[in-house]
C-alpha positions in Angstrom: 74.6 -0.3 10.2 73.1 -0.2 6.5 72.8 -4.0 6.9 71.2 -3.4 10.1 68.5 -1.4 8.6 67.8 -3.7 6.1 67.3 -6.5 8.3 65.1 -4.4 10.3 62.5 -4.1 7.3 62.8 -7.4 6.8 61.7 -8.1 10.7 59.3 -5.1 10.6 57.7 -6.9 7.7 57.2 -10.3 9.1 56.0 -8.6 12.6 53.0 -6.6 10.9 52.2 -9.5 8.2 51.6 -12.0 11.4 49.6 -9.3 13.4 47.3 -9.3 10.2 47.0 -13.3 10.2 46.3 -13.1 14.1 49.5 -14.5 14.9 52.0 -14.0 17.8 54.9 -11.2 15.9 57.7 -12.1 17.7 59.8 -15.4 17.5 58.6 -18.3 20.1 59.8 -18.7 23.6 60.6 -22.4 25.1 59.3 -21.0 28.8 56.2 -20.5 27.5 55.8 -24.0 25.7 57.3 -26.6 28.5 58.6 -26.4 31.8 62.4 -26.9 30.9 63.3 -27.1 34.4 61.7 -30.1 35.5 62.2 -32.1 31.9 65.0 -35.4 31.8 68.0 -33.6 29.4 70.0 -35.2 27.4 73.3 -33.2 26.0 74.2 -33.9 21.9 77.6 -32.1 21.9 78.3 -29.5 19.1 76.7 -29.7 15.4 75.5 -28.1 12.8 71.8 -27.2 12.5 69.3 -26.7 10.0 69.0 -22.9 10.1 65.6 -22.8 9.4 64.6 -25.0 12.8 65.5 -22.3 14.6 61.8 -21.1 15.5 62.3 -19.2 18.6 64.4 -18.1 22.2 64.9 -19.7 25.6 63.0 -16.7 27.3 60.3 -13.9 26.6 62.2 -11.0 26.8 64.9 -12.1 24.4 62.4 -13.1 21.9 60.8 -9.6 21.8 64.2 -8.2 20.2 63.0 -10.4 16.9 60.2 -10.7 14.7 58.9 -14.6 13.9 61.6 -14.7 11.0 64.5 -13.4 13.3 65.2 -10.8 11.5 65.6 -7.7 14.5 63.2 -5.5 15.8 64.7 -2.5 18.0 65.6 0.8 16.6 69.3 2.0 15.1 71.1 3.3 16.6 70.2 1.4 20.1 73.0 -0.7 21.8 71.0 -4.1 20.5 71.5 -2.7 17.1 75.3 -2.0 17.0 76.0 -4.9 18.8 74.2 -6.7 15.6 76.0 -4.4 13.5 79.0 -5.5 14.9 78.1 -9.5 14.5 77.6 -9.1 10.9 81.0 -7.3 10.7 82.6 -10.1 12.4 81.3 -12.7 10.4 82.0 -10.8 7.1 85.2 -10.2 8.3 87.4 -12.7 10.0 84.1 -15.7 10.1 82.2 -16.9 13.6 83.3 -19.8 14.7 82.0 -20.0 18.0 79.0 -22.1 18.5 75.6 -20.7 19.9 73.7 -22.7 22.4 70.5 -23.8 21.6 67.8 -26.3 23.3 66.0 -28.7 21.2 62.4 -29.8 21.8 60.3 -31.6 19.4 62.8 -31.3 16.8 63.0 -27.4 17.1 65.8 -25.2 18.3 65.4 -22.5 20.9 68.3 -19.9 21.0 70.1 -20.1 25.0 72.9 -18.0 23.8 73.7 -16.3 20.3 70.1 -14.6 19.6 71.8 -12.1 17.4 74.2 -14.5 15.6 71.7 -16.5 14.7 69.6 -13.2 13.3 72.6 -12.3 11.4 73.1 -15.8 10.1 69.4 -15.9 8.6 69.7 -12.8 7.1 73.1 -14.2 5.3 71.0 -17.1 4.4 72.7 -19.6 5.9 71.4 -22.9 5.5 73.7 -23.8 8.9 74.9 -22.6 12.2 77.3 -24.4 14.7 75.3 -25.3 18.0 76.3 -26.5 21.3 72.5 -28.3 21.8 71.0 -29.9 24.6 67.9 -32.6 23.8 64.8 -31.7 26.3 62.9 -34.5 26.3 59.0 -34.2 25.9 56.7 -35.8 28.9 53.9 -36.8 27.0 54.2 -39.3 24.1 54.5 -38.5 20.4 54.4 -40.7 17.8 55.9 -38.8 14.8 58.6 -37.5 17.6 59.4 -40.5 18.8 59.7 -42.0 15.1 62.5 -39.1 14.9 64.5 -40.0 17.9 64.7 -43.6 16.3 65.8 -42.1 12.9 68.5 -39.7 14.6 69.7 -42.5 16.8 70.6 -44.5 13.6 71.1 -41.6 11.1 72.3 -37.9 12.8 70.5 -35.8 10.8 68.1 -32.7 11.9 67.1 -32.2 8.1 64.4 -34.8 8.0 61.6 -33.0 9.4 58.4 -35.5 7.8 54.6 -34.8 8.6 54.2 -38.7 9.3 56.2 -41.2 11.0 56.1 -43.8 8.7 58.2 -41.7 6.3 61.4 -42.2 8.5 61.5 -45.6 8.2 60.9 -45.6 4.6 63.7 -43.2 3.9 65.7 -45.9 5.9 64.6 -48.3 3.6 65.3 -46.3 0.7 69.1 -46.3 1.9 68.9 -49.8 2.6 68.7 -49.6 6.0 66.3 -50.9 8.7 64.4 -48.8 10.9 67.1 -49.2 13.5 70.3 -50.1 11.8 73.5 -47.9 12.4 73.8 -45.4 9.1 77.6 -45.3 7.7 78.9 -41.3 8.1 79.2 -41.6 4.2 75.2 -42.3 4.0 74.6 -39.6 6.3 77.0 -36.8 4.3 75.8 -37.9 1.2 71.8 -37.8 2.6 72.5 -34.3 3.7 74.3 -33.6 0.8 71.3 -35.2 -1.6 68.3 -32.8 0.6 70.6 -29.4 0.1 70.6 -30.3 -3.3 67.6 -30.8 -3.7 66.0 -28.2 -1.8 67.7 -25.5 -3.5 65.9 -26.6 -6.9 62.8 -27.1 -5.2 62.3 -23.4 -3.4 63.6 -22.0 -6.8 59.7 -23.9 -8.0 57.7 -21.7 -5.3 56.5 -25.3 -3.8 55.2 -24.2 0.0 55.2 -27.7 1.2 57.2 -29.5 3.5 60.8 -29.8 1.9 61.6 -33.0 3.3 58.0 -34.8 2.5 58.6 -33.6 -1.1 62.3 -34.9 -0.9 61.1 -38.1 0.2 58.5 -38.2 -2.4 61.1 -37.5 -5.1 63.2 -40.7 -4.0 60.5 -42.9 -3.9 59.6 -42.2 -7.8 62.9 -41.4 -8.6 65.5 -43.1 -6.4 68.7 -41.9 -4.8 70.1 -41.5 -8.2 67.5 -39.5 -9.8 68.8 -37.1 -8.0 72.7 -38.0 -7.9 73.0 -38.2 -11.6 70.5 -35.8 -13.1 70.4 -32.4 -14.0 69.2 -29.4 -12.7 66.7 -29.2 -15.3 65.5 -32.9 -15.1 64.8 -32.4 -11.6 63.5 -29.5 -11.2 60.8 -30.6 -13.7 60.2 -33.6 -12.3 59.5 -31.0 -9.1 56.9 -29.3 -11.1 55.1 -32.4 -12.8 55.2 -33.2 -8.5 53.4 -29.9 -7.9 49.7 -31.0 -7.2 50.6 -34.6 -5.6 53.2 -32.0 -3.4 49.7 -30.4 -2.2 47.3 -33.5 -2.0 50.3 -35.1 0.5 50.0 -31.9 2.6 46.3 -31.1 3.1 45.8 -35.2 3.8 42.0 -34.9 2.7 41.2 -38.3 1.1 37.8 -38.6 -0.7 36.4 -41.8 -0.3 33.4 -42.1 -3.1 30.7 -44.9 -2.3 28.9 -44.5 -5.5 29.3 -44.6 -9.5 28.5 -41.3 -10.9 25.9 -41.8 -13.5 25.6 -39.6 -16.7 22.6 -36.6 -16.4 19.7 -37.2 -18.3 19.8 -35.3 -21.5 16.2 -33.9 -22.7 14.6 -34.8 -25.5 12.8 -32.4 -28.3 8.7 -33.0 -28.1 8.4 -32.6 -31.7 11.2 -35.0 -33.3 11.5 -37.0 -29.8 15.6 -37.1 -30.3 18.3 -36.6 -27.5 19.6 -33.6 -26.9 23.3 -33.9 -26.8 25.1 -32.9 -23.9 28.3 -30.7 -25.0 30.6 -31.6 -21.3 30.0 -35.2 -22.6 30.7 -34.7 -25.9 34.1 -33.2 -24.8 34.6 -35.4 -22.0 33.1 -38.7 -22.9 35.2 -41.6 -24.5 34.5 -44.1 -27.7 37.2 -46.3 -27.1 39.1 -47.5 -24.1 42.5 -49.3 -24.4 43.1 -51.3 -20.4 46.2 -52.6 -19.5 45.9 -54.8 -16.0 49.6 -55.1 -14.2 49.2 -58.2 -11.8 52.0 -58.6 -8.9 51.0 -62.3 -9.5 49.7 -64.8 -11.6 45.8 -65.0 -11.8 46.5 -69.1 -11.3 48.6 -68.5 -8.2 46.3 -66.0 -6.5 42.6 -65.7 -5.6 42.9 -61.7 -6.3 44.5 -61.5 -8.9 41.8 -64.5 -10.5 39.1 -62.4 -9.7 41.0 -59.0 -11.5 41.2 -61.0 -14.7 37.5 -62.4 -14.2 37.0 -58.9 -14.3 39.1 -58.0 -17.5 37.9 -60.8 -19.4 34.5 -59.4 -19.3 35.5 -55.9 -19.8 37.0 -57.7 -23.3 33.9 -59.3 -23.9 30.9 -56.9 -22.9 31.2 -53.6 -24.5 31.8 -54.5 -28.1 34.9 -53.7 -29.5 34.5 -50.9 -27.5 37.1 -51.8 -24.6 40.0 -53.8 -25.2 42.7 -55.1 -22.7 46.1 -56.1 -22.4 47.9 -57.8 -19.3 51.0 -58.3 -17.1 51.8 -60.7 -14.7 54.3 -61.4 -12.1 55.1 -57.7 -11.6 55.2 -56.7 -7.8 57.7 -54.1 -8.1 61.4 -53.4 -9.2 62.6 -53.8 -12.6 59.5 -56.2 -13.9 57.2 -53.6 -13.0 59.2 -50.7 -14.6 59.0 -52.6 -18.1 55.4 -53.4 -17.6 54.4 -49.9 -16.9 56.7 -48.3 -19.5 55.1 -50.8 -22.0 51.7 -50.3 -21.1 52.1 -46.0 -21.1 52.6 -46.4 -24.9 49.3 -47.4 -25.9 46.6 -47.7 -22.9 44.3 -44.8 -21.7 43.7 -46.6 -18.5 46.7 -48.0 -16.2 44.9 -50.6 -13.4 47.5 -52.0 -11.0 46.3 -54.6 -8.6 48.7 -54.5 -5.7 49.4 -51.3 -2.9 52.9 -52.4 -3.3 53.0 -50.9 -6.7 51.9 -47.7 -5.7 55.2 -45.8 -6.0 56.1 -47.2 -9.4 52.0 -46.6 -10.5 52.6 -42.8 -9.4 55.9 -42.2 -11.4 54.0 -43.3 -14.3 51.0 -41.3 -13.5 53.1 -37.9 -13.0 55.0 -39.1 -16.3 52.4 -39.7 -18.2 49.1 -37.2 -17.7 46.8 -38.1 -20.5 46.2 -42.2 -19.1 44.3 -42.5 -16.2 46.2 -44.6 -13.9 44.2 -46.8 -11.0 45.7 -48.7 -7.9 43.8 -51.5 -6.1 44.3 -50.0 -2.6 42.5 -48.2 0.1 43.2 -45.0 1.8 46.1 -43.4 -0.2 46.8 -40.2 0.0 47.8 -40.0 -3.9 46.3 -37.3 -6.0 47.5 -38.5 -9.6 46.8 -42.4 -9.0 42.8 -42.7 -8.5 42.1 -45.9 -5.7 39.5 -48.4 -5.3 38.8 -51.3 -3.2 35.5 -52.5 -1.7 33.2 -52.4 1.1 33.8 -56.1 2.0 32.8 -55.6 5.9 29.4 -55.2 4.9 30.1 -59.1 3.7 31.2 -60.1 6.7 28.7 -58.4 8.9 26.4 -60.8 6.9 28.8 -63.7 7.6 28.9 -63.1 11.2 25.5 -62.9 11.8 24.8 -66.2 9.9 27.9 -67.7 12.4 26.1 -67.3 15.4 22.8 -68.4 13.8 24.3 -71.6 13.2 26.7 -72.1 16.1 25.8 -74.2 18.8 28.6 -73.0 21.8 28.5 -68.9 21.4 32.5 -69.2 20.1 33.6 -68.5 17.0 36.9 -67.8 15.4 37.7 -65.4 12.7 41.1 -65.6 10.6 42.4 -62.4 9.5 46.2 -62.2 7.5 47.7 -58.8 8.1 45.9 -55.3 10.0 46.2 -53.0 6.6 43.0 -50.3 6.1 39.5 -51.8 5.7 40.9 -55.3 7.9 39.7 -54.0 11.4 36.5 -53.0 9.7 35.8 -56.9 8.4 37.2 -57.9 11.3 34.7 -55.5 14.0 31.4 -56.2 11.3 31.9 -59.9 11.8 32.2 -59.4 15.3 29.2 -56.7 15.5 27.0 -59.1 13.4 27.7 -62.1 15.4 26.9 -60.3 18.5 23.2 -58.7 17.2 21.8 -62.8 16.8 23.7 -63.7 19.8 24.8 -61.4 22.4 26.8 -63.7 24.4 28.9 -64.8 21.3 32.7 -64.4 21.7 34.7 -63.8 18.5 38.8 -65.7 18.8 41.0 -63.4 16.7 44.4 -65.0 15.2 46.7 -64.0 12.3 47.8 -66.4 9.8 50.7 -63.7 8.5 52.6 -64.0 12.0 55.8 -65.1 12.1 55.2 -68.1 14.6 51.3 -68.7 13.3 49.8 -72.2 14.1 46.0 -70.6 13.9 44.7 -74.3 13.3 46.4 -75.9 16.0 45.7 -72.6 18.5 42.0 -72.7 17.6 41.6 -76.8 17.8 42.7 -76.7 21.8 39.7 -74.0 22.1 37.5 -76.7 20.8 36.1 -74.0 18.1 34.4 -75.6 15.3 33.0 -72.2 13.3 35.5 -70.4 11.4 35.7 -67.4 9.3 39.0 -67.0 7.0 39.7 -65.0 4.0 37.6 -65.2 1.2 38.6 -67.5 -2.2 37.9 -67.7 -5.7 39.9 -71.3 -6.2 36.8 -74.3 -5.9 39.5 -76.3 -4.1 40.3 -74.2 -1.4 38.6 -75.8 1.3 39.3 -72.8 4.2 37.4 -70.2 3.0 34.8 -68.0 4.0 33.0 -69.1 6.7 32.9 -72.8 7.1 32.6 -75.3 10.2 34.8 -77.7 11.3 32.9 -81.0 11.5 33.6 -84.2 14.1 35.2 -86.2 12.1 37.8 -83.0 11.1 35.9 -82.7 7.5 35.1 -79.1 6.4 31.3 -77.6 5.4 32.0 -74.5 3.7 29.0 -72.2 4.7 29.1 -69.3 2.8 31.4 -66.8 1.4 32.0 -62.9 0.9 31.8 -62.0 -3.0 33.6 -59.1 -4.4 31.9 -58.5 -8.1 35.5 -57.5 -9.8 33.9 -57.6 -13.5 30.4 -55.4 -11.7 33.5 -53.3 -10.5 34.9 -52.3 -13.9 32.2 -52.6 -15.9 30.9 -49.7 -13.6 34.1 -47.8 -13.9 34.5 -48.3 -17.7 30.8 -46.6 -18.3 32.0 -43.5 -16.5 34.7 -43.3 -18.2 33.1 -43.5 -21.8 30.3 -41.6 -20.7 32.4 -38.6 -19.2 31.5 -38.8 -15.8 34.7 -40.0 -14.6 36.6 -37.8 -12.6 40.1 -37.1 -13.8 41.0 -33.7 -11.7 44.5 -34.7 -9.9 44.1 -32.2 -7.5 42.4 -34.3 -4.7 43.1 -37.7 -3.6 39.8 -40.0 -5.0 39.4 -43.1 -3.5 36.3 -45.7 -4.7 34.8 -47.5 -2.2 31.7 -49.6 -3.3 30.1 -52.1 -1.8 26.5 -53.9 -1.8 24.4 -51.5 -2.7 26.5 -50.8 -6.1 26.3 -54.5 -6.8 30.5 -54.9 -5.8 30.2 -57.0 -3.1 27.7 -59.5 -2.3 27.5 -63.2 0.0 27.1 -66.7 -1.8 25.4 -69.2 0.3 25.8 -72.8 0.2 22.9 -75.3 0.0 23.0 -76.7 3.4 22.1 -73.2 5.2 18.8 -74.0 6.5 15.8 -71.2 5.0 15.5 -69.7 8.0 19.1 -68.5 7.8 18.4 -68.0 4.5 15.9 -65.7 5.3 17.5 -64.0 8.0 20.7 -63.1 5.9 18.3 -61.6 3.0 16.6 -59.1 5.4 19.8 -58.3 6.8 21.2 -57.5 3.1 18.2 -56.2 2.0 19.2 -53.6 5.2 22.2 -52.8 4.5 21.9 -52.2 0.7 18.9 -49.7 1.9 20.5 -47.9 4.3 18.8 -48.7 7.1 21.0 -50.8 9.3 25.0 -50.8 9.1 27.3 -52.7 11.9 29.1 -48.7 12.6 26.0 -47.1 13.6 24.8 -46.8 17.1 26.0 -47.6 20.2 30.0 -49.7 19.9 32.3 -50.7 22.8 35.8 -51.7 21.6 37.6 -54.2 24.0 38.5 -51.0 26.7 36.2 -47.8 25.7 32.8 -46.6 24.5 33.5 -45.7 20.7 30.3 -44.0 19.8 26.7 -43.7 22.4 23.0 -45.7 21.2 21.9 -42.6 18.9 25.1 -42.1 16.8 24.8 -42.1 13.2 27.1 -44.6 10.9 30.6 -43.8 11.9 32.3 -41.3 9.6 33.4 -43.9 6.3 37.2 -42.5 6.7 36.8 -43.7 10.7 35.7 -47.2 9.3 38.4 -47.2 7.0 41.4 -46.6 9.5 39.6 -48.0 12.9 42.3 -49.2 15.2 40.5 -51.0 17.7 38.5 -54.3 18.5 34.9 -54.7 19.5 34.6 -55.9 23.2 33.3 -59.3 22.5 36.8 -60.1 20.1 39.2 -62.0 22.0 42.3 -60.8 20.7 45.1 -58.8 20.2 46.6 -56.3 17.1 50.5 -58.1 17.3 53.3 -55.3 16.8 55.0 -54.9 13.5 57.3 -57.1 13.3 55.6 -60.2 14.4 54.5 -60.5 11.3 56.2 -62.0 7.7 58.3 -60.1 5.6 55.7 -59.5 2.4 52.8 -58.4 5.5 55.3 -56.0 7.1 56.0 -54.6 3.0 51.8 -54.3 2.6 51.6 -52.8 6.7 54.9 -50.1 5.5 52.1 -48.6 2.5 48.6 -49.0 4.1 49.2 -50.4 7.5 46.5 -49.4 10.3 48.2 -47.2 12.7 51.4 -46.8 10.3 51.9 -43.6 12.1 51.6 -44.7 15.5 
């Protein structure tokens, strides 16, 4: 009974703490949540269960007996409390063996029968308890649910309990396993093993975030060994250098900033006429700069990596003597990468990797390595300690649809596109949206050139469609680029091309950082996003574009860089629904940055996942639209 009464403070003190946060006191009750009679059922036999995923009863009135942390409610000396009195002797005693019977539903346990073994269980801190459980299946759809069933059909394990979906199939992948592939019951002990492991280090850091999105952040810097093979004290610091990335993964608040900072003026003395100097600058600003560039390819191989060393070369040769550089190439991940990183930590300040791919490896460094200011050429990354940046290309190809239709004779064009990751619907939708504001009756064929089974030339040739737009290229002797039309005799006239200013790009970035305006705080996830206006992205046209085009294309620009017309303001219609009505403002920029549908005069589809190649499923898994869904 003394245990008793100590498990009744502890359930006295959860009950009063949630009355003061507003919350219900008591633990949950399935009746209240679903209809369980009425739900399909599917039976899972007897297991053991994550203790802590017990949130609640089958009914009301056997939920009242517990406050939200089951710990027990009623008075001693009642019949509820010597009958948990007598549980805990039991268990002390001679051990529980029987199972209780719990219901799942949305992978969380709800107590049929055992209420007060389970109390007396949580209050022994078990991470465990034996279950006979029966599955009630949801009747409306859930993604991040439904990416569970799939994980626990391959892989029985309750432990993994991720805020996003896409994180099951990465852990699979971790493993070396496919999204659906069969886990061996070694893998599976050894993953549960690995979590308990490392969950008992991590609460002992006072971390408040999900355990298994921080576990599954650990093995993608670390691996499965970095936890296998190291100690205590190497992981648990690790855990704490993990601390503020831990936080930026849970509150999923990404900052997208569409505009340099720029240096406050400092004010001058009348008499002498001299700057004053600004002390934050003075402490924050920068004389030299060290870059190193880490390409995933070779700049002669690949158009974007070309136009990351245009930009470095002119960083080298611009702010004399002031920057210098250093580079890598052919390091998309694994060991290459590794070496390039752990050489280029020894001496840079500033860490730029070109590829999303190397994200993972980019953030180990970053966490490693606090003083250098590491930068990842992606978009919409939920990273606190790795600082993104990409550009506002759509505004491009609003400019490139628009000129289309100008020029096209038959209201058809076609636009190319390789692989849906964020900012592609956007370019896609803008080209669209542009095309459709000169000529309302223009349709817009969509194809993929990173499908498995692509023949975009040959599918486009028996529509008869001679006005393409494809991705953009810095190689002269890429003749498919941009937007060009397909003449008679089957010769190409390239028309005009999107323009992303890469060395406008850093040069703007390396004044910040030499100035002290650059934002180093790792608290927040910073993503840049500059486009026209900031000089980043721009539209070369060719000389046969009649003036009038010419003209028409300037004003449009002109527009855009001032603010007064964008494609994602006003009135949209994706292929089945009303997006936004004629007096919206420009869409939120994080809306335009993960948009998931087509505008209604596309003809075209987004293909499924694995439709595409191997490298565009890698580059969907890290910033894929609709990763989650």
């Amino acid at each position: 009974m003394e245990e008793y009464v100590k498990a009744k403070k502890l359930g006295t003190a959860a009950f009063r703490q949630a009355v003061l946060k507003g919350e219900y006191p008591c633990v949950e009750n399935l009746e209240s949540i679903t209809d369980t009679k009425t739900l399909a059922r599917v039976p899972l036999g007897i297991i053991q269960i994550p203790m802590d995923m017990i949130t609640g009863t089958l009914n009301e009135a056997r939920g009242r007996s517990f406050a939200r942390n089951f710990m027990p409610l009623m008075e001693e000396g009642t019949e509820f409390a010597y009958k948990w009195a007598a549980v805990y002797k039991a268990q002390e005693t001679i051990g529980i063996n029987d199972p209780v019977k719990v219901f799942e539903y949305k992978h969380r346990f709800y107590v049929q029968e055992g209420n007060k073994r389970v109390s007396v269980f949580r209050y022994l801190k078990s991470p465990t308890v034996t279950a006979d459980v029966t599955r009630i299946m949801p009747e409306e759809k859930d993604s991040l649910y439904e990416a569970f069933l799939t994980f626990y059909k391959a892989a029985p394990v309750y432990e993994m309990d991720f805020t996003s979906a896409s994180s099951y199939r990465k852990l699979c992948k971790i493993f070396g396993y496919s999204e659906k592939e069969t886990w061996t019951k070694d893998n599976v002990q050894r993953l549960q093993s690995m979590y308990y492991s490392f969950r008992r280090i991590y609460e002992k850091t006072g971390n408040e975030a999900s355990i298994s999105d921080a576990f599954l952040l650990y093995l993608s810097l670390y691996g499965i060994e970095g936890i296998r093979r190291e100690s205590e004290t190497v992981i648990a610091t690790r855990i704490r250098r993990m601390r503020d990335e831990i936080k930026v993964k849970k509150e999923k608040d990404i900052s997208l900033v569409e505009a340099p900072q720029t240096a406050k003026a400092t004010p001058k003395i009348p008499v002498l006429d001299l700057p004053v100097p600004d002390p934050l600058q003075l402490l924050t600003g920068r004389k030299k700069l060290h870059c190193a560039f880490i390409y995933d390819e070779s700049p002669m191989t690949s158009p974007a990596v070309f136009e990351h060393e245009t930009g470095r070369i002119f960083l080298e040769n611009s702010f004399q003597g002031r920057i210098t550089t250093e580079k890598y190439e052919n390091c998309p991940s694994g060991e290459a990468l590794r070496k390039a990183l752990k050489k280029a930590s020894e001496n840079a300040d500033v860490i730029f990797t070109t590829s999303s791919l190397q994200m993972d490896e980019t953030l180990r460094t970053a966490l490693a390595s606090p003083d250098i200011i590491c930068m990842n050429a992606s978009l919409n990354q939920n990273v606190g300690a790795v600082i993104c940046y990409d550009a506002r290309t759509y505004e491009a190809k609003f400019l490139l649809g628009a000129l289309a239709a100008s020029l096209s004779k038959d209201h058809v064009l076609a636009f190319i596109a390789d692989y849906p990751v964020y900012g592609t619907l956007a370019e896609i939708n803008a080209f669209a949206i542009g095309a459709a504001l000169i000529d309302p009756l223009c349709k817009v064929y969509l194809a993929w050139s990173e499908t498995l089974d692509s023949d975009w030339k040959e599918q486009m040739k028996r529509l008869n469609i001679r006005m393409y737009c494809t991705e953009d290229s810095s190689f002269a002797d890429n003749a498919e680029y941009g937007l060009f039309r397909l003449e008679d005799d089957e010769s190409i006239t390239n028309l005009a091309c999107g323009v992303v200013n890469t060395a406008v790009y850093y040069e703007k970035l390396a004044k910040m950082m030499l100035d002290g305006t650059f934002s180093t705080s790792r608290k927040k996830a910073v993503n840049y996003w500059w486009g026209m206006s900031e000089g980043v992205v721009d539209v070369n046209l060719s000389g046969s574009i009649p003036y009038q085009a010419k003209k028409l294309i300037t004003l449009l620009k002109h527009a855009l860089m001032e603010g007064t017309l964008d494609p994602f303001a006003g009135e949209l219609h994706s292929q089945n629904a009303v997006i936004q009505d004629a007096y919206a403002p420009r869409m939120k920029s994080s809306d335009i940055v993960a948009m998931d549908w087509l505008s209604d005069n596309i003809i075209g589809t987004l293909p499924p996942k694995e439709m595409f190649t191997r490298k565009a499923q890698d580059m969907m898994e890290v910033s894929g639209v609709g990763k989650d869904q």
